[in-house]
N, C-alpha and C positions, 0 to 999 in steps of 0.2 A: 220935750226934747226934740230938737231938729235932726231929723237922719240926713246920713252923706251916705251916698256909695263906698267910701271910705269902711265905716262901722258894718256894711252890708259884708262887706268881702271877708274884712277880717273875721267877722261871726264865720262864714262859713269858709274860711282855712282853720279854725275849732272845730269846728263840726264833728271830726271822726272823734276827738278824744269828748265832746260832749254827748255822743250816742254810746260812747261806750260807758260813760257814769251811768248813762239813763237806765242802760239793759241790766248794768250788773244791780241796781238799785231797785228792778224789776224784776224777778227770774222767772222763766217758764214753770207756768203750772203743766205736770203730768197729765194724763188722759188717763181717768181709769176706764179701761179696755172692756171690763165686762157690763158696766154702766151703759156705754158707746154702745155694745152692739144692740142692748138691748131698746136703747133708742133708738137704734136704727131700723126693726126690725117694727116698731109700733109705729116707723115713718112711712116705712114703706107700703104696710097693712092700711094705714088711713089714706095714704094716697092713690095704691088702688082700689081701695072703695069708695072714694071718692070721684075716681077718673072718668066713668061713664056718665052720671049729673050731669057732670059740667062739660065734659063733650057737647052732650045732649043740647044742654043751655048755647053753648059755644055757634053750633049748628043751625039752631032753630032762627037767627038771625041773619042765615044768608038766603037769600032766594035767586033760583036762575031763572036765567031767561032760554025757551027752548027755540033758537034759533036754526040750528043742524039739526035735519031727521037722516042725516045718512049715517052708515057706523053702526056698530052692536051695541044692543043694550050694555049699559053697564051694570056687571054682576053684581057685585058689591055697592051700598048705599054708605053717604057719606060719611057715617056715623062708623059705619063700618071699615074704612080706610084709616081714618083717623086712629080708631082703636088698633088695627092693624100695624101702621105705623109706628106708631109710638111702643106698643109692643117689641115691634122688633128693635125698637133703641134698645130697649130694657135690657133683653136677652144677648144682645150684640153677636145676629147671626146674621150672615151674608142673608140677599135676597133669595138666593136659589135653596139656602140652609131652610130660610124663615118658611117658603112654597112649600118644601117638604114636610116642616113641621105642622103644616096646616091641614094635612092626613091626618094627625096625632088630634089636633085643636079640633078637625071636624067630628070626631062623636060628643064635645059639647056643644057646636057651632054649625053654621051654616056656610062656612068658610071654606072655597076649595080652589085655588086660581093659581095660575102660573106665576115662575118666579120676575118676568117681564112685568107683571102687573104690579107686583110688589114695588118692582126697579120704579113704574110712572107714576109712582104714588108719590113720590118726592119733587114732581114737575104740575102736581094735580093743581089748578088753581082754586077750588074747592076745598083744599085739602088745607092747602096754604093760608089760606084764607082765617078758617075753621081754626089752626091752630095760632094763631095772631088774637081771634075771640077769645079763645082759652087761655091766652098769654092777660089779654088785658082782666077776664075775671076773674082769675087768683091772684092778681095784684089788688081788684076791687075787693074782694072776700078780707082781704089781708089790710083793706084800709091802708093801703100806701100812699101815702102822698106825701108829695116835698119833703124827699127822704133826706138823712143824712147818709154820703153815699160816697162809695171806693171806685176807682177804675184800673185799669189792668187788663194788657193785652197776653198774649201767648200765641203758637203757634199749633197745627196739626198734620202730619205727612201726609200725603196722597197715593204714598209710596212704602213696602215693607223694607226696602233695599237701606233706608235712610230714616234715622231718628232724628224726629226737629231737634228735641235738649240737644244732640249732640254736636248742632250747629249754628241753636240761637246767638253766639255770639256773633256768628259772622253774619246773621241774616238780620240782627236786632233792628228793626226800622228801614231798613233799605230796599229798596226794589227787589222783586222777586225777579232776578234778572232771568233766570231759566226759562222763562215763558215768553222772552224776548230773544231771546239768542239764535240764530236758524241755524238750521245745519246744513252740509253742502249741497241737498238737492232742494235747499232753497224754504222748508218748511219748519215751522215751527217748533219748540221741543217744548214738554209741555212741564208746567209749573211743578216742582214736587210739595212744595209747603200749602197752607193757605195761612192766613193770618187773622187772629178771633179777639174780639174785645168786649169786657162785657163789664156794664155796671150796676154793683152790687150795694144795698139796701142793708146799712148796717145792723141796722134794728130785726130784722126778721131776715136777713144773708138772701134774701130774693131778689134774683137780675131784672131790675127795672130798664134797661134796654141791651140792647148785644148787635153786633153787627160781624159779618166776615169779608175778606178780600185777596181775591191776589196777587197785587198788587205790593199792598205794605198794609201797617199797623196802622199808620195816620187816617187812611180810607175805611178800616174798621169803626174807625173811634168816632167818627163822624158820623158812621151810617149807628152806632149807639148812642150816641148823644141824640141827635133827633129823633131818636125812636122814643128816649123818655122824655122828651119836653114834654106830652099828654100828661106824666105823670107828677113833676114838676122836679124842682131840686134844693134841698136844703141846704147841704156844704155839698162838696166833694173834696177827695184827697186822688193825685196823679204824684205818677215818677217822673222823674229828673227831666225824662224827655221833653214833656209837659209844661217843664217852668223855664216860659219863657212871656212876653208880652202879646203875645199873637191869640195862644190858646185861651188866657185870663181875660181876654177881652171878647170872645168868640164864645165862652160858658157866660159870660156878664150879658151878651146882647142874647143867648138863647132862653135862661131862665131867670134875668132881671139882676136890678144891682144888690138885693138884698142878699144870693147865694155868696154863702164862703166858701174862700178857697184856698186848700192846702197845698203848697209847692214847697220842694227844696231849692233854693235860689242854686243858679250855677256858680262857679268863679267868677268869671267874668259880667253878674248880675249890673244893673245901674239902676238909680231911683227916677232914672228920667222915663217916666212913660204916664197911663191914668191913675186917675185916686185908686182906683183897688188896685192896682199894681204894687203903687206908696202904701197903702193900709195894708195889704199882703207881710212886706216887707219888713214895716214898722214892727208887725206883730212877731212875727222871725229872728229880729234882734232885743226888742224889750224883753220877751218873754219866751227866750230860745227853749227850755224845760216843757212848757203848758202846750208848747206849738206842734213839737215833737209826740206829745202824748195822743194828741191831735191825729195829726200827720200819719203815724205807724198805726191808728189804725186799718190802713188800708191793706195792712198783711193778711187779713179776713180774704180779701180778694187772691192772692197767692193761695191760700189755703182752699175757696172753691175750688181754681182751678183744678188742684191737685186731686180732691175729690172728684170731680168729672174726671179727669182721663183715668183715674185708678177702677172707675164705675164704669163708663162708656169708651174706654180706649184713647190713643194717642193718635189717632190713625183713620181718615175718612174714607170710605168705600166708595167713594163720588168721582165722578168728572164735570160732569154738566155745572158749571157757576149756580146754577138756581139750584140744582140739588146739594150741593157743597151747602148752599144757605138753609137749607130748608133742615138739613141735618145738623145742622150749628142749633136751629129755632127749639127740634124735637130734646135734643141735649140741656137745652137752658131750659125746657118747659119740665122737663123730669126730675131736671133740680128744683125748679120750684115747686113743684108737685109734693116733692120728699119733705121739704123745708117748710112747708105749709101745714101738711101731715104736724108740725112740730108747736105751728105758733096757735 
């Protein structure tokens, strides 16, 4: 069968009344609740005892160079920041909360430092480092490679004053324009959102790369897409935004021509562009049913989401660009940590 852009469009002006056969012919399975928590609860048990290992391992592969003898020792070893860090995701206590709590932590620990120390633990390049090893060996442990994979961006405040949900429509993709706008003495007003993308490992829900920005969504997705080329790509599935000839060509030259890729064509789609464009397309209209089944599932990814913020908040305690990232890395490393716990 030869496709037209013709047979393209018309499929998807169907589209709404063929997604809705598909769901009502699908229903949501319930969650039983008391199953859930008890899985969660043997997730969380295997991931903190598993947390220190693989620090450990994480660690033992970076080595410095001691170039600066001026400055105080540093109280704390890397091993020890890291666990500190990541701690305080867990608990989601401000830094000057988490310093206090380290009174508490010190009669089983050796842990006693101000809350500034905690704050440059999110600038540490050691630190950073260390949790990038950690990211790659629970992907290694988990045998991930050339996953079949979802993407999906979201947003996070910077700010209590302001909920993102409450204004992702108007910020969907566009310039964080707040971070550019001055004000009459001439300086800066500063970003309230940032913007997070993370791509998700169907098979085991483990973020094989993530990125943040603040800027827009498109700069996130980028800085996670090359983050999991190391790990490679078997399909993926994107939104609307996504399907267009730019990006399909830009996932085919990062992880080769063999990755599929799931897009909802826009209205105004056309078959004039490359082979996987046409083969995308083809598949879209031959077999609109299989494609979709496809396609949705990258609601896995809506659904991490929502898990992190209901876990670690909606809301980032950051200013610093690098700490905004480092708190994004600590976030995706604790889900995979839980979800690991699982596989």
């Amino acid at each position: 069968m030869k496709l037209k852009t013709k047979d393209v469009r018309e499929t998807v002006q169907l589209l709404d009344s063929i997604i809705k056969d598909y769901k009502e012919g699908r229903p949501e399975k319930k969650r039983d609740w008391r199953t859930y928590e008890q899985q969660l609860a043997n997730r969380i048990k295997t991931a903190v005892r598993e947390l220190e290992p693989l620090i450990k391992e994480a660690v033992s592969s970076i080595e410095f160079l001691k170039c600066e003898t001026r400055g105080r020792k540093p109280v704390l070893t890397l091993i020890q920041k890291v666990e500190l860090l990541l701690i305080k995701q867990l608990v989601e206590k401000s830094n000057r909360e988490m310093s206090n709590m380290l009174v508490i932590f010190s009669l089983l620990s050796d842990m006693d430092v101000s809350y500034k120390s905690v704050e440059r633990l999110y600038s540490d390049e050691g630190v950073r480092l260390a949790l990038m090893n950690l990211h790659t060996l629970i992907l290694a442990k988990n045998n991930v490679n050339d996953p079949d994979c979802s993407g999906d961006g979201t947003g996070y405040s910077l700010t209590i004053k302001q909920h993102y949900a409450s204004a992702a429509h108007k910020l969907k993709d566009k310039s964080n324009t707040e971070s550019t706008k001055k004000s009459k003495k001439g300086s800066k007003k500063k970003a309230r959102y940032i913007f997070s993308f993370r791509l998700m490992d169907l098979d085991t829900r483990l973020y094989i790369g993530y990125g943040v920005s603040l800027k827009s969504e498109q700069e996130a997705f980028y800085k996670a897409m090359e983050m999991a080329q190391s790990t490679g790509m078997g399909s993926i599935r994107l939104d609307r935004y996504y399907s267009c000839q730019s990006y399909v060509k830009y996932i085919e030259n990062l992880f080769g021509k063999d990755v599929k890729i799931y897009v909802v064509p826009k209205k105004n789609a056309t078959i004039k562009g490359t082979w996987k464009w046409k083969e995308i397309l083809m598949e879209f209209v031959n077999d609109t049913s299989g494609y979709l089944e496809e396609y949705f599932r990258r609601n896995q990814s809506e659904s991490g989401f929502s898990e992190d913020k209901r876990r670690f908040g909606w809301k980032i305690s950051q200013k610093r660009p690098e700490r905004i990232e480092t708190h994004n890395v600590c976030t995706s490393l604790w889900h995979n940590m839980l979800w690991s716990g699982r596989n």
